[in-house]
N, C-alpha and C positions, 0 to 999 in steps of 0.2 A: 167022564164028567157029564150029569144029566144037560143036553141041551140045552135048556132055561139058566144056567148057570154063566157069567161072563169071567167070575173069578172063585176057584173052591182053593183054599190049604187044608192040610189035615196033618195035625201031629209036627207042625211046625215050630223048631228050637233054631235060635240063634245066639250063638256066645260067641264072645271074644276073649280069649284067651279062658280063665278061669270066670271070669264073671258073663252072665245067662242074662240076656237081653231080654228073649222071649222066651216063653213056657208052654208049650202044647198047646199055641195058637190055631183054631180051627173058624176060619173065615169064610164063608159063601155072600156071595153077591151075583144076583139076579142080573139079568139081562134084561135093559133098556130103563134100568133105575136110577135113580140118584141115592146113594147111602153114603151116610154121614159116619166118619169114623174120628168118635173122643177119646180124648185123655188127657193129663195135664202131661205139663213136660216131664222128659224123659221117662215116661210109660213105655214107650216101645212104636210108638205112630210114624214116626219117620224110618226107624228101623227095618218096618211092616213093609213100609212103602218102598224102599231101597231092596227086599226082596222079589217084591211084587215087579219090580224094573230091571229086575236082572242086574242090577249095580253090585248084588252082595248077596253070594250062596248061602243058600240055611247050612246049620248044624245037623239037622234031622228033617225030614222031613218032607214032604211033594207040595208043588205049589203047579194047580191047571189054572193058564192063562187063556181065555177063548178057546178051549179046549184041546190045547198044546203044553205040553210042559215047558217053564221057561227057564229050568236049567240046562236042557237040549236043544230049545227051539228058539232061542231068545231073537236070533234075528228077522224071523217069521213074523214073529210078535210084534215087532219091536214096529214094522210097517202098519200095524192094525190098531197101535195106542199110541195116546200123547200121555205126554208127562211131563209132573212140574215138581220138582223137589230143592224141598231146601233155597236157597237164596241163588235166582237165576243169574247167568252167566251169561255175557254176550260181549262181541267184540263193540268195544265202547265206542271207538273212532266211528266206525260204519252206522251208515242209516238204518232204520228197524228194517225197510226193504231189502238192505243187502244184507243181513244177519238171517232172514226168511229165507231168502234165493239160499243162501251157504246151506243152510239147515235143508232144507228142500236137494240141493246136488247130493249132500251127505247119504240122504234116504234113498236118492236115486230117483228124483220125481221131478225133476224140473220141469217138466209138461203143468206142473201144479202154478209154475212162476203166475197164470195169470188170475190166480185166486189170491193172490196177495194182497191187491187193494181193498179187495170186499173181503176178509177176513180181518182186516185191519178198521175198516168201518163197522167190522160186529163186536169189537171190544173195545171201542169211542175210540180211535186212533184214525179217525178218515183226517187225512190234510196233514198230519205228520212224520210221513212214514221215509219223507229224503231227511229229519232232523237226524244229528247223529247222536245216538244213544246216551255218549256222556251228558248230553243236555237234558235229558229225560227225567223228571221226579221218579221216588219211589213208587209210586201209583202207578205210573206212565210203563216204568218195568215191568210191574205184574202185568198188566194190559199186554204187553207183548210178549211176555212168558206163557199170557194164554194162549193168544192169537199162535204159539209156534208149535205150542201141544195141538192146534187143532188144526193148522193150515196144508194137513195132508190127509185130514179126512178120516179120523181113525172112529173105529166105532168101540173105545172103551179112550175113556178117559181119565188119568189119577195123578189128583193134582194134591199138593202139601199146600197149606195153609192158601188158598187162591186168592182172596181176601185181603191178604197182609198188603197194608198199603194204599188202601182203596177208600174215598170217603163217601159218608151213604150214597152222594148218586151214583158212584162207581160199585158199590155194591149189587146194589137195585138194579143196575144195566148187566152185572156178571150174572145176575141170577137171572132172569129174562132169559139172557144166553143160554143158560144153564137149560132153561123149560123146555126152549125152543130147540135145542140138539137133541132133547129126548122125546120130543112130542115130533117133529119132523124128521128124524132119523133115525131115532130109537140106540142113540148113544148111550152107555151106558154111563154113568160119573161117580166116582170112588174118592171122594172128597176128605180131608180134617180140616177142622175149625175150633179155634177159641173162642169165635163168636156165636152162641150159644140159640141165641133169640133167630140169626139166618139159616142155623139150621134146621131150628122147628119148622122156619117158615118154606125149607126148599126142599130138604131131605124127604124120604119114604120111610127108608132102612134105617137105622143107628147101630153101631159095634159100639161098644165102651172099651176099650183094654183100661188097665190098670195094675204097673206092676207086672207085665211081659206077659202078662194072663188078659186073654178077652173074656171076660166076665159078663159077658149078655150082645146079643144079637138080638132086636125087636122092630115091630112095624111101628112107626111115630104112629098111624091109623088106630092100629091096638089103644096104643096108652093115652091117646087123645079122645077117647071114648068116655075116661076119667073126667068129667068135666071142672074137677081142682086140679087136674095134670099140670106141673110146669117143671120144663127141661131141666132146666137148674137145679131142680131141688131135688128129681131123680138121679141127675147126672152124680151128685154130690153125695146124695142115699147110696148109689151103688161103689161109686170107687172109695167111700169111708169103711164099708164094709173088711180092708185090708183083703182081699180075696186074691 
């Protein structure tokens, strides 16, 4: 996998039982970008990303993660990315601090324990972090589902819907985050979103699947050059196409 690359598949098929999820899915994602990956539901986005995590073997196919394979090397990997999939899980009873430290032993990082308050102050959670989680709003969860994808420092990050949950100021503060991991770090972020307008305004990259087919990989830079461009009306132009 060419060095500049942080995630390539090529020739990637997932099916469950007789029914094909995905269809010769061939994805690259550059290193130290933010790309935006669309689709409406059950396209195949969460599927993608449950490969990309090693949660769920392809049918066909090679997936390089940091230039590892992650059906070999998943636990390699698994220290160098966070991840948010699907509707996060946390022990309810315990404070966001002690769901961090666990997560954190799990990895094998407790040396990390004392980055937990200032990770918690980069996703608006300073002054909350002894409440115990069943107290927490929806909002308040995603906030900490980020902070645990990130509080070991990985340099790719892939998050499912990161967003869900969150009202514009909590948007506006994840994306900030979002600049700031890639502008100071050079983290990469492998993001989906239903929210269309955040990700004109945060993304680089865009993948569209549609129908277990990724039908277009493009620079927003590119199509923004259009000066009648809006995401929407592409977004909606390409997956109508039935492709």
């Amino acid at each position: 996998m060419p060095s500049e690359l942080a995630i390539q598949t090529h020739g990637l098929y997932k099916s469950f039982g007789t029914k094909e999820v995905l269809h010769n899915c061939s994805l690259s994602v550059k290193q130290g970008e933010i790309y935006g990956f669309l689709g409406v539901n059950g396209a195949g986005k969460t599927t993608m990303f449950k490969l990309l995590t090693g949660l769920l073997t392809p049918t066909a196919g090679t997936i390089q993660i940091l230039g590892e394979d992650i059906t070999t090397q998943r636990e390699s990997i698994l220290k160098r990315m966070g991840s948010l999939i699907e509707v996060p899980v946390f022990y309810e009873h315990l404070s966001a601090r002690k769901n961090l430290e666990i997560h954190l032993s799990y990895m094998g990082m407790e040396n990390n324990f004392s980055k937990i308050d200032e990770t918690l102050d980069k996703v608006g959670l300073k002054g909350a972090g002894t409440q115990p989680v069943s107290e927490y709003s929806l909002g308040m969860k995603q906030r900490l589902a980020i902070a645990r994808a990130m509080i070991h420092k990985p340099t790719l990050l892939i998050l499912d819907e990161p967003m869900n949950g969150l009202d514009p100021v909590g948007i506006h503060e994840i994306r900030e985050l979002f600049r700031s991991l890639v502008q100071e770090f050079h983290v990469t972020i492998l993001f989906s979103s239903h929210i269309l307008s955040e990700v004109e305004q945060i993304a680089e990259t865009i993948g569209i699947i549609s129908n277990g087919r990724i039908v277009n990989q493009i620079s927003l830079h590119d199509l923004k050059k259009d000066p009648s461009f809006n995401l929407e009306e592409y977004f909606i132009s390409v997956t109508d196409r039935g492709c």
